[in-house]
N, C-alpha and C positions, 0 to 999 in steps of 0.2 A: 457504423463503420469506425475503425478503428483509427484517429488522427494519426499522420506520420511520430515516428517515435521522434525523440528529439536525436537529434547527430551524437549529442554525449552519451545518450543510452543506448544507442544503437553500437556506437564503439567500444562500451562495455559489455553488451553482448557477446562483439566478436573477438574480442582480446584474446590473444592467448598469451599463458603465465609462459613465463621463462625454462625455452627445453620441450616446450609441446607445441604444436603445431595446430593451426587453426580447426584442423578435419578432428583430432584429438578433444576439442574442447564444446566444440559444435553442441547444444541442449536443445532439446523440445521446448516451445514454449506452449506455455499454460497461462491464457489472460484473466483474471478474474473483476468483476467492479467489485462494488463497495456490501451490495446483497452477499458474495460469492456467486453468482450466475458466471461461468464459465461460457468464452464469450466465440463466436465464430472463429475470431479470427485468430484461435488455438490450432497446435497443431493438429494436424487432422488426423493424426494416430491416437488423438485423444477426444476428437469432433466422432468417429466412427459416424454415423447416419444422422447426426444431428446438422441442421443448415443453419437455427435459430441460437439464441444464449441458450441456455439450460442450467439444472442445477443438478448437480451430484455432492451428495452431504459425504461420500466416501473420501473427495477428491480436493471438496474443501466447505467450509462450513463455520459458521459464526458461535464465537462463545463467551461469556464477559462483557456483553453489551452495557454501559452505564452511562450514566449522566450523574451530575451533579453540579453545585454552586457553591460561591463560598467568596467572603468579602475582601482583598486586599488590601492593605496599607502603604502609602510612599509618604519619606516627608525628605524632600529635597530644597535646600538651600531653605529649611525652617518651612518648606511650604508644604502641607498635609494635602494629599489627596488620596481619595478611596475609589476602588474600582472594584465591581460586583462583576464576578469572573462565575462564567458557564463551562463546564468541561463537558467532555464526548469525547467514552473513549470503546474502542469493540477490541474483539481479538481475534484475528482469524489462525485457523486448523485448516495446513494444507498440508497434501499426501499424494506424492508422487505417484500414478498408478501403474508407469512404464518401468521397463527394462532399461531405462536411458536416462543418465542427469538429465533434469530438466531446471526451468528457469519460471517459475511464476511470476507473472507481470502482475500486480495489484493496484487497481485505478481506482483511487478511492478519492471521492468527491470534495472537495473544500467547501463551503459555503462564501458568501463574500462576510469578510471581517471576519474571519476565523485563522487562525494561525494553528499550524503541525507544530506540536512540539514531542514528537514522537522518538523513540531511541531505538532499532534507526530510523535515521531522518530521511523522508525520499530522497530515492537516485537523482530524481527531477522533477520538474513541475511541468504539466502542458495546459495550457492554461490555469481554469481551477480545481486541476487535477492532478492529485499527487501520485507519481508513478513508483512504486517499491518493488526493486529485483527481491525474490525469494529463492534461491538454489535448493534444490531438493534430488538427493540421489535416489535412486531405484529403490520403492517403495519407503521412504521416509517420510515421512510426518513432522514440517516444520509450526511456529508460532508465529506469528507477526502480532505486535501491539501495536495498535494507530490510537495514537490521542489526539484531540483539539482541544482550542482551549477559545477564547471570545472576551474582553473584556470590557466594560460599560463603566464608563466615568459617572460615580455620585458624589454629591454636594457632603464636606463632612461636617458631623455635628457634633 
């Protein structure tokens, strides 16, 4: 089940821009995790007969999955230190299926000691999960890039 949205995301939900009226702005939401399983507590014009998560690669789907490592450098006030940095970065393909802007909710997992440094940056955090609005008009097909990044202090030589 889907934890209460945070107050801040929930009020960007229902914002309306200047000149439109809330019933005007109103989107479908579409929750995805971090798999892309598209999650119950989607709208149900996009749930049709499913009660469970599910996956539909039409709807949304993973691509540019990487890893990698790589050594940094600091030398602060003359003091060197080195930190062996891990990145993790995916990239999800999502694709409105509706006749209706929609809102894809993206709950994609943090690990502990791992930092988003992703462009954009989630809407919010709910716990160790980072929540990213995706706007997608009738049938459009957006990108989201989610990076992490980890760093580990070593001794330099």
């Amino acid at each position: 089940m889907l934890p209460a949205l945070p107050l801040a995301l929930a009020a960007t939900l229902l914002a309306a821009p200047a000149g439109q009226t809330q019933d005007q702005t109103v989107r479908l939401s579409i929750i995805v995790d971090k798999s892309c399983l598209i999650q119950p507590e989607s709208d149900p014009l996009v749930l049709g007969d499913h009660i469970d998560a599910f996956r539909d690669d039409a709807i949304c789907h993973l691509e540019s999955l990487l890893s990698s490592h790589h050594i940094e450098e600091k030398i602060t006030d003359g003091e060197r230190s080195r930190f062996f940095v891990r990145v993790a970065e995916q990239e999800y393909v999502v694709q409105n299926p509706t006749d209706k802007p929609t809102v894809f909710i993206v709950r994609h997992h943090v690990p502990e000691n791992w930092t988003v440094d992703s462009d954009p940056l989630p809407s919010s955090m709910d716990g160790s999960t980072a929540l990213f609005l995706v706007n997608a008009e009738p049938g459009q097909r957006v990108r989201l890039h989610v990076g992490m990044h980890r760093s580990y202090s070593v001794n330099p030589k």
